[in-house]
C-alpha positions in Angstrom: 2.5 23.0 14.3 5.9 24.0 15.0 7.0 27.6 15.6 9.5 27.0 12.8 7.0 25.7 10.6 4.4 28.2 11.5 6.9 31.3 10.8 7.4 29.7 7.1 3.4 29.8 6.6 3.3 33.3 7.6 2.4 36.7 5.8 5.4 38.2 6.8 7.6 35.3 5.9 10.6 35.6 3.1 9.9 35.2 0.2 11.6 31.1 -0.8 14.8 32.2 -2.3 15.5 30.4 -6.0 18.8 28.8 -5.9 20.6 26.6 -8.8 20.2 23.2 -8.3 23.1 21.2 -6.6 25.5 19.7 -8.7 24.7 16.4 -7.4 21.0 16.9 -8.7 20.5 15.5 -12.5 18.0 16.3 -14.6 16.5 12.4 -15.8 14.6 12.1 -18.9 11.0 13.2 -18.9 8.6 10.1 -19.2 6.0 11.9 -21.0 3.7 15.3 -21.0 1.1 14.7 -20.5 1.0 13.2 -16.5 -1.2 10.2 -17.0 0.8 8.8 -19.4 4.0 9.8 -17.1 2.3 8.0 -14.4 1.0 4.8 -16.0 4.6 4.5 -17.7 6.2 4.8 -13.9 3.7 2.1 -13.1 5.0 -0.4 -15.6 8.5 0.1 -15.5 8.0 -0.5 -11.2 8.9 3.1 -10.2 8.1 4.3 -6.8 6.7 7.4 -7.9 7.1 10.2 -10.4 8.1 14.0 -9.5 5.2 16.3 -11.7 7.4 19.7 -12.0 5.6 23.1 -13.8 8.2 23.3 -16.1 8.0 27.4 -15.8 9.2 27.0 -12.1 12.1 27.2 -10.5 13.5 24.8 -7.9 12.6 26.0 -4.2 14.6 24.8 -1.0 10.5 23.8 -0.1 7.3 21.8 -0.5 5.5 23.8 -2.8 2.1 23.2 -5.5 4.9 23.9 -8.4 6.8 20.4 -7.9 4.6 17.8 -6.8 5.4 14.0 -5.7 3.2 11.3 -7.1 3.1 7.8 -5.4 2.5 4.7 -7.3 0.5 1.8 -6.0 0.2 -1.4 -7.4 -2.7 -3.5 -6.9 -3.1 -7.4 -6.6 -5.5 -10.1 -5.0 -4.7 -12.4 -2.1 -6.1 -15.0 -0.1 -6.8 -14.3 3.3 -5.7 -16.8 5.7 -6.8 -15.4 8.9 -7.2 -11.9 11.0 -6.1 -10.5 14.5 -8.5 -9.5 17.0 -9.7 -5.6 17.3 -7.8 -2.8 19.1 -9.3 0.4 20.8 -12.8 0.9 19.1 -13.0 -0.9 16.3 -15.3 -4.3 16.3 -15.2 -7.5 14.8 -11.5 -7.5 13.8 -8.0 -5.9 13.5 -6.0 -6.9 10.5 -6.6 -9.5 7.7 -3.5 -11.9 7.4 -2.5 -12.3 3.5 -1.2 -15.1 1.6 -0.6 -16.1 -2.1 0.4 -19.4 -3.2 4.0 -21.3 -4.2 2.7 -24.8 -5.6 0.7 -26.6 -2.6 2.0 -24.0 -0.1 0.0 -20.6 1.6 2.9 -18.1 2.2 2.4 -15.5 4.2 2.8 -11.9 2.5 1.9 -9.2 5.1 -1.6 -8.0 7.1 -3.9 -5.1 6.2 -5.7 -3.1 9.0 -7.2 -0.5 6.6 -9.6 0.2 4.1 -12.3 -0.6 5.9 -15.6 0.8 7.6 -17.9 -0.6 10.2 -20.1 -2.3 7.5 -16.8 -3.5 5.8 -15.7 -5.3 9.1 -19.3 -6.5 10.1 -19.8 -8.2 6.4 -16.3 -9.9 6.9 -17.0 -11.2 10.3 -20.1 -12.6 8.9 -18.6 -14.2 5.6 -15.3 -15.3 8.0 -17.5 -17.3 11.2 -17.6 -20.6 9.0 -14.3 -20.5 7.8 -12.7 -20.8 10.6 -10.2 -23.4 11.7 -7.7 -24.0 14.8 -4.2 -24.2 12.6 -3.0 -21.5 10.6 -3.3 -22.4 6.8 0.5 -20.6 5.9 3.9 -22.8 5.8 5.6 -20.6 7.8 2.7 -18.4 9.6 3.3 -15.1 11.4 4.3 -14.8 14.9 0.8 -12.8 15.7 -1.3 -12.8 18.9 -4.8 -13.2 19.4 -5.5 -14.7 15.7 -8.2 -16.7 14.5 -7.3 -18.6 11.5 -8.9 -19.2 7.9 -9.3 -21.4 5.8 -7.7 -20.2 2.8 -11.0 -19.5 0.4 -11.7 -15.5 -0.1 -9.2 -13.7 -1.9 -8.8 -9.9 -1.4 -8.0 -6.9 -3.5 -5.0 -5.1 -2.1 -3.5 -2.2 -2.8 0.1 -1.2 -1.6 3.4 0.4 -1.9 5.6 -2.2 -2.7 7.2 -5.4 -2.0 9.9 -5.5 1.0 13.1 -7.4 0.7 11.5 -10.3 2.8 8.8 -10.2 0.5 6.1 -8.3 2.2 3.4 -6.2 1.6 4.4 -2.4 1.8 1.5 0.3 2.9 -1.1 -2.4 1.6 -4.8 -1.2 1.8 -7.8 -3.6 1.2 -10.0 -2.5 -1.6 -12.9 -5.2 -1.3 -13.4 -9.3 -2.1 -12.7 -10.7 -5.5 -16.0 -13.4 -5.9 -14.1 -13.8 -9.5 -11.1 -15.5 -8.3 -10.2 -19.1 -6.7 -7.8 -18.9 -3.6 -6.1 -21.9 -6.0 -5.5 -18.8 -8.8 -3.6 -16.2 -6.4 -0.1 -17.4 -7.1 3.4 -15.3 -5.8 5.2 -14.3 -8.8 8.4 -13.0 -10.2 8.4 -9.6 -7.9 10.7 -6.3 -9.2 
Protein backbone atom coordinates (compact mmCIF):
# COMPACT_ATOMS: atom_id res chain seq x y z
CA UNK A 1 0.00 0.00 0.00
CA UNK A 2 1.12 3.43 -0.67
CA UNK A 3 1.95 5.90 2.01
CA UNK A 4 -0.63 8.15 0.28
CA UNK A 5 -3.15 5.58 0.19
CA UNK A 6 -2.47 4.35 3.64
CA UNK A 7 -2.79 8.01 5.21
CA UNK A 8 -6.41 8.12 3.54
CA UNK A 9 -7.31 4.65 5.36
CA UNK A 10 -6.31 6.11 8.58
CA UNK A 11 -8.06 6.99 11.97
CA UNK A 12 -6.80 10.21 11.97
CA UNK A 13 -7.53 11.01 8.36
CA UNK A 14 -9.94 14.01 7.20
CA UNK A 15 -12.93 13.53 7.03
CA UNK A 16 -13.82 13.24 2.66
CA UNK A 17 -14.95 16.82 2.12
CA UNK A 18 -18.65 16.98 0.08
CA UNK A 19 -18.26 19.12 -2.88
CA UNK A 20 -21.02 20.01 -5.63
CA UNK A 21 -20.63 18.09 -8.54
CA UNK A 22 -18.61 19.55 -11.62
CA UNK A 23 -20.54 21.24 -14.06
CA UNK A 24 -19.42 18.90 -16.57
CA UNK A 25 -21.09 15.96 -14.52
CA UNK A 26 -24.89 15.23 -15.62
CA UNK A 27 -27.29 13.63 -13.79
CA UNK A 28 -28.68 10.64 -16.59
CA UNK A 29 -32.01 9.16 -16.16
CA UNK A 30 -32.32 6.46 -13.55
CA UNK A 31 -32.94 2.91 -15.18
CA UNK A 32 -34.93 1.61 -12.47
CA UNK A 33 -35.08 1.15 -8.34
CA UNK A 34 -34.89 -1.46 -7.69
CA UNK A 35 -30.96 -2.62 -8.93
CA UNK A 36 -31.73 -5.88 -10.56
CA UNK A 37 -34.01 -4.49 -12.76
CA UNK A 38 -31.36 -1.46 -13.33
CA UNK A 39 -28.87 -4.10 -14.02
CA UNK A 40 -30.71 -6.46 -16.34
CA UNK A 41 -31.99 -3.31 -18.26
CA UNK A 42 -28.04 -2.13 -18.71
CA UNK A 43 -27.60 -5.72 -19.92
CA UNK A 44 -29.99 -5.43 -22.75
CA UNK A 45 -29.49 -2.10 -23.89
CA UNK A 46 -25.25 -3.20 -24.12
CA UNK A 47 -24.11 -0.94 -21.28
CA UNK A 48 -20.84 -1.42 -19.78
CA UNK A 49 -21.92 -1.11 -16.42
CA UNK A 50 -24.38 0.78 -14.21
CA UNK A 51 -23.30 3.27 -11.23
CA UNK A 52 -25.74 1.99 -7.95
CA UNK A 53 -25.70 5.53 -5.91
CA UNK A 54 -27.55 5.62 -2.11
CA UNK A 55 -29.64 8.24 -3.18
CA UNK A 56 -29.20 9.94 0.55
CA UNK A 57 -25.43 10.40 -0.23
CA UNK A 58 -23.56 12.95 -1.29
CA UNK A 59 -20.81 12.82 -4.07
CA UNK A 60 -17.27 12.18 -2.48
CA UNK A 61 -13.89 13.08 -4.36
CA UNK A 62 -13.45 8.92 -3.33
CA UNK A 63 -14.18 5.23 -3.69
CA UNK A 64 -16.61 4.80 -1.16
CA UNK A 65 -19.68 1.71 -0.21
CA UNK A 66 -22.29 4.83 -0.94
CA UNK A 67 -21.66 4.91 -4.95
CA UNK A 68 -20.82 1.63 -6.12
CA UNK A 69 -19.78 0.46 -9.89
CA UNK A 70 -21.43 -2.54 -11.36
CA UNK A 71 -19.88 -4.40 -14.36
CA UNK A 72 -21.90 -6.10 -16.90
CA UNK A 73 -20.84 -9.40 -18.55
CA UNK A 74 -22.34 -10.95 -21.28
CA UNK A 75 -22.18 -14.48 -21.83
CA UNK A 76 -21.99 -16.69 -25.10
CA UNK A 77 -20.75 -20.19 -26.33
CA UNK A 78 -17.87 -20.81 -28.71
CA UNK A 79 -16.11 -23.43 -30.27
CA UNK A 80 -12.70 -24.12 -29.26
CA UNK A 81 -10.34 -24.48 -31.93
CA UNK A 82 -7.18 -25.15 -30.09
CA UNK A 83 -5.09 -24.21 -26.77
CA UNK A 84 -1.46 -22.88 -25.92
CA UNK A 85 0.84 -24.83 -23.84
CA UNK A 86 1.09 -24.17 -19.87
CA UNK A 87 3.10 -21.37 -18.22
CA UNK A 88 4.75 -21.42 -14.55
CA UNK A 89 2.69 -24.15 -12.59
CA UNK A 90 -0.15 -24.79 -14.21
CA UNK A 91 -0.51 -28.40 -16.15
CA UNK A 92 -1.96 -29.57 -19.08
CA UNK A 93 -2.62 -26.29 -20.81
CA UNK A 94 -2.48 -22.39 -20.99
CA UNK A 95 -5.29 -20.79 -22.87
CA UNK A 96 -8.27 -22.14 -24.98
CA UNK A 97 -8.27 -20.50 -28.57
CA UNK A 98 -12.06 -19.45 -29.43
CA UNK A 99 -13.89 -19.38 -32.56
CA UNK A 100 -17.54 -18.87 -33.87
CA UNK A 101 -18.56 -19.40 -37.29
CA UNK A 102 -19.26 -16.97 -40.59
CA UNK A 103 -20.88 -19.56 -43.15
CA UNK A 104 -18.15 -22.41 -43.79
CA UNK A 105 -15.47 -20.36 -42.01
CA UNK A 106 -13.93 -20.81 -38.04
CA UNK A 107 -12.90 -17.18 -37.08
CA UNK A 108 -10.96 -16.56 -34.49
CA UNK A 109 -12.49 -14.44 -31.52
CA UNK A 110 -9.95 -14.27 -28.68
CA UNK A 111 -8.32 -17.03 -25.96
CA UNK A 112 -9.32 -17.67 -22.33
CA UNK A 113 -6.74 -18.57 -19.66
CA UNK A 114 -9.16 -18.49 -16.75
CA UNK A 115 -11.87 -20.00 -15.06
CA UNK A 116 -10.36 -23.04 -14.50
CA UNK A 117 -9.04 -25.46 -11.73
CA UNK A 118 -6.70 -28.34 -11.87
CA UNK A 119 -9.70 -30.84 -12.41
CA UNK A 120 -10.99 -28.29 -15.05
CA UNK A 121 -7.67 -28.41 -17.05
CA UNK A 122 -7.14 -32.34 -16.46
CA UNK A 123 -10.90 -33.16 -17.82
CA UNK A 124 -10.09 -30.89 -20.92
CA UNK A 125 -6.75 -32.46 -21.70
CA UNK A 126 -8.49 -35.65 -21.59
CA UNK A 127 -11.71 -34.75 -23.76
CA UNK A 128 -9.02 -32.59 -26.19
CA UNK A 129 -6.11 -35.74 -26.88
CA UNK A 130 -8.37 -37.10 -29.84
CA UNK A 131 -9.15 -34.08 -31.28
CA UNK A 132 -6.26 -33.08 -32.21
CA UNK A 133 -4.99 -32.08 -35.60
CA UNK A 134 -1.61 -30.50 -37.24
CA UNK A 135 -3.45 -27.24 -39.00
CA UNK A 136 -5.24 -24.82 -37.19
CA UNK A 137 -9.10 -25.04 -37.97
CA UNK A 138 -9.50 -20.76 -38.12
CA UNK A 139 -9.30 -18.82 -41.66
CA UNK A 140 -7.10 -16.47 -40.40
CA UNK A 141 -5.56 -18.24 -37.09
CA UNK A 142 -3.66 -16.32 -34.36
CA UNK A 143 -0.03 -15.69 -34.45
CA UNK A 144 0.42 -17.93 -31.08
CA UNK A 145 3.38 -20.17 -30.03
CA UNK A 146 3.49 -23.46 -28.83
CA UNK A 147 -0.29 -24.39 -29.91
CA UNK A 148 -1.81 -27.58 -30.43
CA UNK A 149 -4.72 -27.35 -32.65
CA UNK A 150 -8.50 -28.65 -32.59
CA UNK A 151 -10.66 -29.86 -34.41
CA UNK A 152 -13.43 -27.48 -34.12
CA UNK A 153 -16.15 -29.91 -32.10
CA UNK A 154 -16.66 -28.62 -28.23
CA UNK A 155 -18.14 -25.45 -27.82
CA UNK A 156 -17.52 -23.39 -24.56
CA UNK A 157 -19.48 -21.10 -22.38
CA UNK A 158 -17.68 -17.74 -22.06
CA UNK A 159 -18.15 -15.00 -20.18
CA UNK A 160 -16.64 -11.51 -20.87
CA UNK A 161 -16.55 -7.85 -20.93
CA UNK A 162 -17.19 -7.02 -24.26
CA UNK A 163 -16.32 -7.19 -27.90
CA UNK A 164 -13.08 -5.10 -29.06
CA UNK A 165 -13.08 -3.09 -32.28
CA UNK A 166 -11.26 -6.08 -34.04
CA UNK A 167 -13.80 -8.18 -32.84
CA UNK A 168 -12.34 -9.87 -29.87
CA UNK A 169 -13.15 -11.27 -26.79
CA UNK A 170 -12.78 -8.63 -23.86
CA UNK A 171 -11.89 -10.05 -20.07
CA UNK A 172 -13.52 -13.47 -21.35
CA UNK A 173 -13.69 -16.21 -18.57
CA UNK A 174 -14.70 -19.92 -19.33
CA UNK A 175 -17.69 -21.09 -17.42
CA UNK A 176 -17.75 -24.91 -18.50
CA UNK A 177 -18.68 -27.07 -21.96
CA UNK A 178 -22.03 -26.76 -23.66
CA UNK A 179 -22.83 -30.87 -24.57
CA UNK A 180 -26.24 -29.04 -25.86
CA UNK A 181 -24.76 -27.26 -28.64
CA UNK A 182 -23.15 -28.29 -32.30
CA UNK A 183 -19.81 -26.36 -33.10
CA UNK A 184 -22.09 -26.03 -36.63
CA UNK A 185 -24.77 -23.76 -34.23
CA UNK A 186 -22.13 -21.18 -32.67
CA UNK A 187 -22.47 -18.54 -35.35
CA UNK A 188 -20.80 -14.59 -35.09
CA UNK A 189 -23.52 -12.28 -35.04
CA UNK A 190 -24.60 -8.74 -35.42
CA UNK A 191 -22.16 -7.33 -32.31
CA UNK A 192 -23.12 -3.72 -30.50
Amino acid sequence: MTRGLAAAFSPSAPKPRRCSPPKQLLLSRRLAPNGLTAYSIAKRKGFEGIVAKDSDSLYEERRSRKWLKVKVHQEEEFVIGGFTAPAGARKHMGALLLGAYSGNNLSFVGKVGTGFNEQTLAELAKAFRPLIRSSPPFVQPPREKNVTWLEPRLVAQIAFQEWTADQKLRQPVFLGLRDDKEASEVVLGKRP
